[in-house]
N, C-alpha and C positions, 0 to 999 in steps of 0.2 A: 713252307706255307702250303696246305693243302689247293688243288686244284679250282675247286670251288671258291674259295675266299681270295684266290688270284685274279680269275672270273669277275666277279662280283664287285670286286674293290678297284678293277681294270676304271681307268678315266680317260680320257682325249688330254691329254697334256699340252697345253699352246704354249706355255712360259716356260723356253727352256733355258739352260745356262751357253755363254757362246764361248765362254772360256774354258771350257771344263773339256778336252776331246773326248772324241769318243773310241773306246779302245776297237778296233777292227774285228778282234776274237768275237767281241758281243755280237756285231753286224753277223758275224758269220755265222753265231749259233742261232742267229735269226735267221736266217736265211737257211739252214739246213733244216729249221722247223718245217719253213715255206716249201723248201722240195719233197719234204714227204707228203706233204696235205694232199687229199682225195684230188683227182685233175680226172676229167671227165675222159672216157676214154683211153686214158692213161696216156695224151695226150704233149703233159707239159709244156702247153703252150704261152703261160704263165711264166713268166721271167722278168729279172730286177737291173738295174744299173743303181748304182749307189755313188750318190755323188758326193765325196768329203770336200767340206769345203775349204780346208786347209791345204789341197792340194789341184782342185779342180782353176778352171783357168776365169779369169773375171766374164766373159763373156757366155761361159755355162753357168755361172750363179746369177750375173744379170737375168738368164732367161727365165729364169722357177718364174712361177704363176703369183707373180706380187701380187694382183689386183684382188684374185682370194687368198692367199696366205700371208698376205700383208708382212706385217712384224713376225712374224711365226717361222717364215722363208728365213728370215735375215738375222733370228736368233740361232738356227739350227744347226749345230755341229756339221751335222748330218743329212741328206733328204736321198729316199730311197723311189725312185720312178720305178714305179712296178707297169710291165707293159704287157703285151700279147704278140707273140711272135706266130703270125699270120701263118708263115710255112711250115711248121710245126702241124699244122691238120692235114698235111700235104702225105706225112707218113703214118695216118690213122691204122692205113692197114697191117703196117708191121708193130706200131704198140698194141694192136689185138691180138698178132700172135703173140705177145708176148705175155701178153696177161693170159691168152691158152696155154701155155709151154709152162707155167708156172704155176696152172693150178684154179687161177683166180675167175676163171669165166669160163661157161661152158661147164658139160657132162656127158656120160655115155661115150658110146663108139664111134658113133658120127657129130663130135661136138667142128671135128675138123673140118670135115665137108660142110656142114653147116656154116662154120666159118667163111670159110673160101668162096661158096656160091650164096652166101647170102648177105653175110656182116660185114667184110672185105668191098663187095660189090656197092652195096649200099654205102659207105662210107665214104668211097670213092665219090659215088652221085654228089653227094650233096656237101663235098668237101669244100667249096665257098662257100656255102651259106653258113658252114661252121664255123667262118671266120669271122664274121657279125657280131655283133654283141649279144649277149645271147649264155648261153651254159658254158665257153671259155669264163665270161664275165664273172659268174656266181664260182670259178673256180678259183679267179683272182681274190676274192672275199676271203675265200677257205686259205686261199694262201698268205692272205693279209695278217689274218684272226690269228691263225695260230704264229707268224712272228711278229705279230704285238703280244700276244700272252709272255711269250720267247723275252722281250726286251722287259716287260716288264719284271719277270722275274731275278731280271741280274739287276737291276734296279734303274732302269732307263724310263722315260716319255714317249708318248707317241703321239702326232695325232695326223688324219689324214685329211689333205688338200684335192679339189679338184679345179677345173679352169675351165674357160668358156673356147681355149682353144688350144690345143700343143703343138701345134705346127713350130712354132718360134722354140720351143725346148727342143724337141724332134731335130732341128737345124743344127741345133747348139751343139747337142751330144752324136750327131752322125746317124740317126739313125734309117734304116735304109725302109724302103713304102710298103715294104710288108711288115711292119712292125707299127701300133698305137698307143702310146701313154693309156692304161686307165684310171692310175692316182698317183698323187704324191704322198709319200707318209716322212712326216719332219722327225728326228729321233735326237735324242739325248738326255742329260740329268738334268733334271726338272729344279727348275729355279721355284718354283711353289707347292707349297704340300702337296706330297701324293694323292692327297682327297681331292683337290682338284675343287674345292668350294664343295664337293658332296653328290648324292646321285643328280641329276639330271632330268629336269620333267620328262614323262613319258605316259602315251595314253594309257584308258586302262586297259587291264590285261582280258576283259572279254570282249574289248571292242577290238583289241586285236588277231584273237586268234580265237579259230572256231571248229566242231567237231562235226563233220556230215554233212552239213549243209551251213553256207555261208551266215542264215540267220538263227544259228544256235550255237553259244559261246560255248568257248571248250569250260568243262566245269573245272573250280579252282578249290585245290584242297586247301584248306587251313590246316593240315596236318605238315603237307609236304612244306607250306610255310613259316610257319614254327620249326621245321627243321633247317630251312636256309637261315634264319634268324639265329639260328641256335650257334650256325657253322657260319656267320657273320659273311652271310653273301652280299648284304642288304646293308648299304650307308643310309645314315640320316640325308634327311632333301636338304638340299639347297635352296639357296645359302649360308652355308654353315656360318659361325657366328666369325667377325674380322677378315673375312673376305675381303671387303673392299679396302678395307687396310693393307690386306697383303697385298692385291695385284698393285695397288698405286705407286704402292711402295718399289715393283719393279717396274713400274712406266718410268717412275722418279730415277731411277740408275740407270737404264738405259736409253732414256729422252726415248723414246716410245712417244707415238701418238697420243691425242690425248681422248681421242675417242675408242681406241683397241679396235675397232672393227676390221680394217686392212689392213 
């Protein structure tokens, strides 16, 4: 499957199967996607715990974030806590040199000294506020993206959970106060068509993004669109037709709420 039509036809998967395991090889060629993803400063502050629940202990699956992942939690093979390992900014200055020593930053004769008396020092300063949310956060995205693309290609679900608190998961699984949950991502074989009912409202695409200046929309080829169209980036909207057929249909087998929303 070409990269784009992986992209494109990519869903938020909430129905998954609870029977079905999830083989571990998958988990991990997700997760070797996630360690190569861009991390700001070369940083890798971004880091996973992956909780199988076929082996984690009742008082770690009790914690997941029921009150938003409701049925979702409790169907999932799998739930991968993606966190932010606070001290990890702590050795900014030596991932700088290493993306100097490698090529990757920096030029000329003095890219070194430049280093040392300027990038080093500065990183140093302001190595707590780097640990806020903030460009760690948009690196945990990057690391997200590319292992859901990951999972989706071996043919797995995804979709991603947040909470209004992770103190109570944090407990669960040990983790120590330089470390923050920032999602949960629920993984496995999807109990309902991969379409997922079909794309998903979204505003339009010049209210979204814009070139220059905020009140002038990026212009939109119909060229480059007819070529996503062509390379089937683009589902039909939603609700595709027996949708509500299908989901009832898995409320009905696994006594699922009857309103899905928790």
């Amino acid at each position: 499957m070409e990269l784009r039509e992986v992209i494109g036809n990519r869903r938020s998967i909430r129905y998954l199967d609870p029977d079905k395991p999830v083989e571990l090889e998958k988990i991990q060629r997700m997760l070797e996607a996630a360690r190569i993803a861009s991390h700001f400063g070369n940083n890798n502050a971004v880091q996973a715990l992956v909780v199988h629940r076929d082996t984690a202990t009742d008082e770690q699956i009790a914690s997941l974030p029921s009150p938003v992942g409701g049925f979702q939690m409790q169907l999932a093979p799998v739930v991968i806590l993606w966190y932010i390992q606070g001290d990890a900014m702590d050795e900014a200055g030596a991932r700088l040199r290493e993306l100097v020593a490698c090529g990757a930053l920096g030029y000329g004769p003095d890219k070194n000294k430049e280093l040392e008396e300027t990038l080093v020092p500065l990183f140093d300063n302001i190595g707590e506020a780097l640990k806020a949310p903030g460009m760690v956060d948009m690196d945990c995205g990057q690391a997200v993206a590319q292992a859901t693309l990951m999972a989706f290609e071996q043919g797995l679900g995804t979709c991603c959970q947040g909470s209004g608190g992770w103190d109570k998961v944090e407990a669960a699984f040990d983790f120590p106060a330089s470390c923050r949950i920032v999602v949960a991502q629920t993984v496995g074989y999807p109990l309902e068509n991969p379409d997922a009912g079909g794309q998903r409202p979204r505003l339009a695409f010049d209210k979204l993004f814009q070139l220059n200046s905020i009140g002038n929309p990026f212009p939109r080829s119909q060229e480059v669109l007819d070529e996503l169209e062509q390379d089937k980036f683009f589902q039909p909207a939603a609700p595709l037709p027996k949708r509500e057929e299908e989901v009832e249909a898995i409320r009905k087998k696994y006594n699922l709420p009857r309103s899905g929303m928790i």
